[in-house]
GULO-713513 format. One line per 8 residues: their letters; for each residue x, y, z of C-alpha. Coordinates in nm, 3 decimals. Example, Ala and Ser with C-alpha at 12.3 -4.5 7.8 and 13.67 -1.06 7.14 Angstrom:
BEGIN
as) 1.230 -0.450 0.780; 1.367 -0.106 0.714
***
This chain:
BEGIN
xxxxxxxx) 10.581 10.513 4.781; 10.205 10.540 4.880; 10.143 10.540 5.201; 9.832 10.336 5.394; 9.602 10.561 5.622; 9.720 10.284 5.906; 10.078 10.399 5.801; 9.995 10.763 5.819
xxxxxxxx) 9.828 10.735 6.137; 10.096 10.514 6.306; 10.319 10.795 6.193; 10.121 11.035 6.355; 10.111 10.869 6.657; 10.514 10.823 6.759; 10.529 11.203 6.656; 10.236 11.258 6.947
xxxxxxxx) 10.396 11.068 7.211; 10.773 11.112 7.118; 10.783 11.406 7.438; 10.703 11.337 7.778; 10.400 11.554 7.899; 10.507 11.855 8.010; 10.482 11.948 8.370; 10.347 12.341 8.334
xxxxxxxx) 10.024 12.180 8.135; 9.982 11.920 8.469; 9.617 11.973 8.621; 9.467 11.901 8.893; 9.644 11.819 9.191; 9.549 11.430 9.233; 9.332 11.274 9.531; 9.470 10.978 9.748
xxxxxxxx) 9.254 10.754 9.898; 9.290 10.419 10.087; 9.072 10.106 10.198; 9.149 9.738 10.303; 9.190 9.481 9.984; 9.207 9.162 10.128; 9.427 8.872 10.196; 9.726 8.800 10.065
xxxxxxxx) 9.798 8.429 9.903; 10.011 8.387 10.271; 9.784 8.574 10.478; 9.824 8.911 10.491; 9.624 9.202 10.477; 9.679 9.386 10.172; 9.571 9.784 10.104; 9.423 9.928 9.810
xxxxxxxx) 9.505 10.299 9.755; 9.356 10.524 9.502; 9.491 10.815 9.292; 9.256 11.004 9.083; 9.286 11.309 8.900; 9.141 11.451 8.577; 8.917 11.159 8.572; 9.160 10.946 8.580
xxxxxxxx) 9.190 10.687 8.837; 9.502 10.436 8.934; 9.520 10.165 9.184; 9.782 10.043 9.378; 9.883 9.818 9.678; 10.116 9.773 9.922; 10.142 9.403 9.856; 10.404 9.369 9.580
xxxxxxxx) 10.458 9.743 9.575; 10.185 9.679 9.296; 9.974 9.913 9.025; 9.663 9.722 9.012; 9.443 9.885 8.749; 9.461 10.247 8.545; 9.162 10.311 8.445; 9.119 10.562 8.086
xxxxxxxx) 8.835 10.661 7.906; 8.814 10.596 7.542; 8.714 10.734 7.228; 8.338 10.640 7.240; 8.180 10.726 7.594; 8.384 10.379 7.770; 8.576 10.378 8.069; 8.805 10.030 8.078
xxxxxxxx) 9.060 9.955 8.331; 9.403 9.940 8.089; 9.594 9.656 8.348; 9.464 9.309 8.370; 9.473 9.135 8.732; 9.268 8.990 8.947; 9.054 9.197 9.165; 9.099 8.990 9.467
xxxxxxxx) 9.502 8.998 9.602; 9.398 8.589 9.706; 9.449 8.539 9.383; 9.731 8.668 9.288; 9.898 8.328 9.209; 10.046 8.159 8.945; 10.105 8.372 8.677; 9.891 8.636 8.853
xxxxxxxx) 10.140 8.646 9.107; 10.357 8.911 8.909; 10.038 9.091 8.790; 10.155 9.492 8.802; 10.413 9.435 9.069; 10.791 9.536 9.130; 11.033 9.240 9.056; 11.342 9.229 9.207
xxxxxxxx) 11.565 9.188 9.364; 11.628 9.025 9.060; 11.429 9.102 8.770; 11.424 8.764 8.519; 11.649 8.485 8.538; 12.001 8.390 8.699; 12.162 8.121 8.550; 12.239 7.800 8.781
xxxxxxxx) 12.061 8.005 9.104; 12.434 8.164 9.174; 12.677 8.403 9.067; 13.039 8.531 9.156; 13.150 8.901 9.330; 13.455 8.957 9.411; 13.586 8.602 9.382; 13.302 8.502 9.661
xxxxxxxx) 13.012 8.252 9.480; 12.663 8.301 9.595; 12.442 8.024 9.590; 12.031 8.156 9.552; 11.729 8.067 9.627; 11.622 7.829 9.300; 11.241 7.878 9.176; 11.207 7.747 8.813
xxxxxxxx) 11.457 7.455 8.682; 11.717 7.484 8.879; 11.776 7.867 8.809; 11.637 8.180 8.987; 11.323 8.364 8.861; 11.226 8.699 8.956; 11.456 8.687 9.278; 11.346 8.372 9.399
xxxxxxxx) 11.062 8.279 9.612; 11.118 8.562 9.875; 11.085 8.784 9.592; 10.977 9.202 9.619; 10.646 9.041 9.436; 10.572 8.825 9.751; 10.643 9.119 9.993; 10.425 9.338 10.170
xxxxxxxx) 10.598 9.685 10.127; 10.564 10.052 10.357; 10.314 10.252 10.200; 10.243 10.611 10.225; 10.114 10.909 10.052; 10.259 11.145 9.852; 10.059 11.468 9.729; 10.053 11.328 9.335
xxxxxxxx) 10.096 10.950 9.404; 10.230 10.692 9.638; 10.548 10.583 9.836; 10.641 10.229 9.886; 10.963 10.076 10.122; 11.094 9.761 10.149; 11.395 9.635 10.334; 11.583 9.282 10.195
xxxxxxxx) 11.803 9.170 10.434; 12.142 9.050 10.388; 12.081 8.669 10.278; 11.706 8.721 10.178; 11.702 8.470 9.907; 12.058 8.416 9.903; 12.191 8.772 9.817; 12.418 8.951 9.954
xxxxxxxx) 12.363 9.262 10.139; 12.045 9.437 10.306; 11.883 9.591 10.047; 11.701 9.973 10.086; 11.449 9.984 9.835; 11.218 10.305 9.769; 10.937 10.310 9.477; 10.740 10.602 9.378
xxxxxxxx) 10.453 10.607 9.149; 10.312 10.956 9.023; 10.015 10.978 8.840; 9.999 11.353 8.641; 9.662 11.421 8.366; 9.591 11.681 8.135; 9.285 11.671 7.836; 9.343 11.386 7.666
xxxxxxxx) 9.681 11.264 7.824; 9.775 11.094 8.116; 10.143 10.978 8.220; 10.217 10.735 8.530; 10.579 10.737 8.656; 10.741 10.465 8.808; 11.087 10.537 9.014; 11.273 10.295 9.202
xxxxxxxx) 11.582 10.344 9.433; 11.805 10.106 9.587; 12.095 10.101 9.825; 12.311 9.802 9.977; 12.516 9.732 10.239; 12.753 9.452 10.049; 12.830 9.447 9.665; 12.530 9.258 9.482
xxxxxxxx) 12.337 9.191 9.191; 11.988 9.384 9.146; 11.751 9.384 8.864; 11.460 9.593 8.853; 11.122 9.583 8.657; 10.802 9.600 8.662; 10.530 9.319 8.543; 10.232 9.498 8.457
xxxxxxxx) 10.003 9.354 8.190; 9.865 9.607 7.926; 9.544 9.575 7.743; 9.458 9.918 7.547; 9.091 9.765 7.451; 9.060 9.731 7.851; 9.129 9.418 8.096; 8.911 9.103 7.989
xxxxxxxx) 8.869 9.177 7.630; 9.082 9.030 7.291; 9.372 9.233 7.132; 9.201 9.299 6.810; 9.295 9.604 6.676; 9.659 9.663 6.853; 9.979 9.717 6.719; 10.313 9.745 6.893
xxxxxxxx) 10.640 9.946 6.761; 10.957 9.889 7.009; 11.308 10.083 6.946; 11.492 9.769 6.931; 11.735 9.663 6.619; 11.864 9.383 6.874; 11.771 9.079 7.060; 11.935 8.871 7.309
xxxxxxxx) 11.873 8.504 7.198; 11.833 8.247 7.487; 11.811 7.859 7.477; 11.522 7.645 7.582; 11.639 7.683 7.969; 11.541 8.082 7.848; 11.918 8.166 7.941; 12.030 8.406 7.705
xxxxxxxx) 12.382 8.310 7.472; 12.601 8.602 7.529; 12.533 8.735 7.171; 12.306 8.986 7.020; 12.107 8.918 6.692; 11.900 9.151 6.491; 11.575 9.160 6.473; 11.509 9.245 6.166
xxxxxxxx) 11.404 8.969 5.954; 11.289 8.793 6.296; 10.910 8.677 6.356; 10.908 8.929 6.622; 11.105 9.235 6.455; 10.961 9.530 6.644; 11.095 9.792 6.418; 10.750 9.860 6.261
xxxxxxxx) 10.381 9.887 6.427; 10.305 9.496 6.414; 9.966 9.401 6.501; 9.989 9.210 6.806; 9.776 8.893 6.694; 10.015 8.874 6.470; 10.268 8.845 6.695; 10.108 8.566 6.952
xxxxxxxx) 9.974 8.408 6.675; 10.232 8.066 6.742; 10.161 8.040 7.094; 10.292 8.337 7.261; 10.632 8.546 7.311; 10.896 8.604 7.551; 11.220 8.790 7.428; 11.436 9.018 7.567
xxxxxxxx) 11.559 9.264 7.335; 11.832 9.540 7.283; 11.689 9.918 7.371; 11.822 10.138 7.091; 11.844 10.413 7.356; 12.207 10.443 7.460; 12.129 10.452 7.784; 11.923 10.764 7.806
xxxxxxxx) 11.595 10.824 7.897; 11.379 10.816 7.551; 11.039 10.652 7.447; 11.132 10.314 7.356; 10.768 10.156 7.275; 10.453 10.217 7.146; 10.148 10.026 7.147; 9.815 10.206 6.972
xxxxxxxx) 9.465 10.069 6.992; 9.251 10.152 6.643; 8.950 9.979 6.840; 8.925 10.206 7.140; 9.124 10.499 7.012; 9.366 10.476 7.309; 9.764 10.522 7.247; 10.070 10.462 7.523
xxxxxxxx) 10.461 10.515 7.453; 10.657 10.395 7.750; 10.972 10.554 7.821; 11.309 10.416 7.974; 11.651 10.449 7.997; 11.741 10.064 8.084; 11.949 9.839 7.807; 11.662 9.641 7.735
xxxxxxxx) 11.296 9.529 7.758; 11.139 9.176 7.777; 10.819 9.148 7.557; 10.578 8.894 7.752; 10.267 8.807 7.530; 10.114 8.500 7.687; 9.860 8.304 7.435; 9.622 8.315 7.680
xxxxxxxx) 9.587 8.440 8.022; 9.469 8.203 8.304; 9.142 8.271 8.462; 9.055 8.578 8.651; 8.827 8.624 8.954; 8.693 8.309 8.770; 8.604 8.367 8.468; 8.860 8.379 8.136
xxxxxxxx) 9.128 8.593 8.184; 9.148 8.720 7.826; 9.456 8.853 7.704; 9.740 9.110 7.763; 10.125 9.194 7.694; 10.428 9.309 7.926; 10.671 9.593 7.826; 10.901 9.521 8.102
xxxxxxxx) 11.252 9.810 8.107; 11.521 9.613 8.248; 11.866 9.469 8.240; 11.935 9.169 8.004; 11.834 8.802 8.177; 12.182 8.621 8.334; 12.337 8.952 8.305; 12.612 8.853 8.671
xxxxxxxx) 12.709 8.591 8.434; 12.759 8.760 8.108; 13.073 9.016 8.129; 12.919 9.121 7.801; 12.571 9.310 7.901; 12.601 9.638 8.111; 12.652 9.557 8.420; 12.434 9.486 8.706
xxxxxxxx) 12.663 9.534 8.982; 12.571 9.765 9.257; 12.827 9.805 9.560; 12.776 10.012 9.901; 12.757 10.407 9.875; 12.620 10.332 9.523; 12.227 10.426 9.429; 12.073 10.203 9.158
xxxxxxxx) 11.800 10.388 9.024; 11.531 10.235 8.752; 11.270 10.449 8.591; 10.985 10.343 8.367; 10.725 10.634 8.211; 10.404 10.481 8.059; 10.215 10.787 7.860; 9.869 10.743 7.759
xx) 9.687 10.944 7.490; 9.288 10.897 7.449
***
């Protein structure tokens, strides 16, 4: 069969980003600085650090435990910022409110705001319909975490306490973020660790919003490939059903680059789909950019990823917010209530530990 120069280049590409970049080739040692960002939504004061290296510059903050913009040059001279969100944490609402930040403690949806451990119900916190979203509204996304330092990145704390939002058990949460460059390739590195005190439910992801053609700008030119033969169908509540489905022969079916206008083009998509990696660390998507030349594979060993493309995003810093898509690593929505999906089920002297790489060629 004859194959397209699109097909032989989208070839080419999972073969150059199937390998994380390797750690001898790292150079040079990245710069932290910090300055004052602005109010929080409830008041706060939020920080804005910055980690550059290689010409390569990330953003983060300590409200939200937060990456707020990666900026990457491209293949003709430009220099775009890769994550869409507001400039200005005062308006990180709405929507905006999970813009690049850390969801827990519960990542998606729990059916009904409750589930059982142990015999023991636990009623939540209920945010959207009468179920709870993201953790509820005292959510890691709302917080203002314990920032500090570290010589390629930053360190971020947060303590839940037993109750916060209705779950059990004080919660000891630590998030790095590690930025490493080389010529041409750049890889950021997301770890989260948690610990409890009681047996609970956690869920861990994080909400960043991708735009390889850089933030404020249409999605013209980008595909998307995701290692998923799988999908977790949910009912109009977004609950999943307890069964898998392929996705082959779906609107959606990730098992080929799909361009993603295609993909939006009936007014968005939200589906959480089946990881074909076992359980192992391995690239599981890849999104390429034929309009600025940029490429990312994202890397994870969680069961299963939730693809967010909004139609539209709401206005930023006031003006249109353009457009953007989430690769979110994480455990299946409802999963307390589904005996079914791996479990989510951490207990004391346990360590839950979620990882996310995001790999950038340009």
């Amino acid at each position: 069969m004859k194959q397209s120069r699109r097909d032989v280049m989208m070839g080419a590409t999972a073969m150059l980003l199937s390998a994380p970049l390797a750690h001898a080739a790292l150079s040079p040692r990245p710069v932290v600085r910090s300055r004052m960002w602005g109010q929080t939504p409830g008041g706060a004061q939020a920080m804005l650090y910055t980690v550059e290296a290689g010409g390569i510059r990330a953003e983060f903050s300590d409200y939200g435990g937060r990456i707020v913009g990666l900026y990457l040059p491209d293949g003709q001279g430009g220099f775009d910022n890769v994550l869409v969100a507001p400039s200005d944490p005062a308006r990180l609402t709405g929507l905006w409110a999970v813009a690049g930040a850390m969801m827990g403690r519960y990542a998606n949806r729990i059916g009904g705001g409750r589930f059982a451990i142990d015999g023991q119900v636990y009623d939540l916190d209920r945010n959207q319909r009468g179920n709870t979203l993201h953790g509820g509204g005292s959510a890691f996304h709302t917080r203002m975490w314990r920032a500090g330092a570290l010589a390629d990145g930053m360190e971020m704390r947060l303590t839940s306490p037993d109750g916060e939002a209705g779950f059990p058990g004080r919660l000891e949460v630590v998030l790095r973020y590690r930025l490493a460059v080389r010529a041409g390739r750049a890889r950021l590195t997301a770890t989260l660790q948690a610990t409890t005190t009681r047996p609970t439910h956690v869920n861990f992801t994080n909400h960043a919003i991708f735009n390889l053609n850089g933030a404020g700008k249409d999605l013209s030119g980008m595909d998307l490939r995701i290692a998923a033969a799988r999908f977790t169908p949910v009912g109009e509540d977004g609950l999943p059903l307890g069964s898998f489905l392929p996705t082959a022969g779906q609107g959606f079916d990730p098992a080929r680059f799909r361009p993603v206008a295609e993909l939006i083009a009936h007014g968005g998509l939200d589906v959480s789909l089946a990881l074909d990696n076992r359980g192992a660390m391995a690239p599981v998507a890849w999104l390429t950019s034929m309009r600025s030349g940029r490429r990312m594979t994202v890397y994870s060993a969680e069961p299963g990823l939730q693809l967010f493309i909004p139609a539209h995003l709401p206005q930023r810093d006031g003006e249109d917010g353009g457009y953007g898509l989430c690769l979110e690593p994480q455990h299946f929505p409802d999963t307390p209530n589904h005996g079914e999906f791996a479990a989510t089920l951490l207990r004391p002297g346990q360590t839950r530990r979620w990882e996310s790489i995001y790999e950038f060629a340009y």
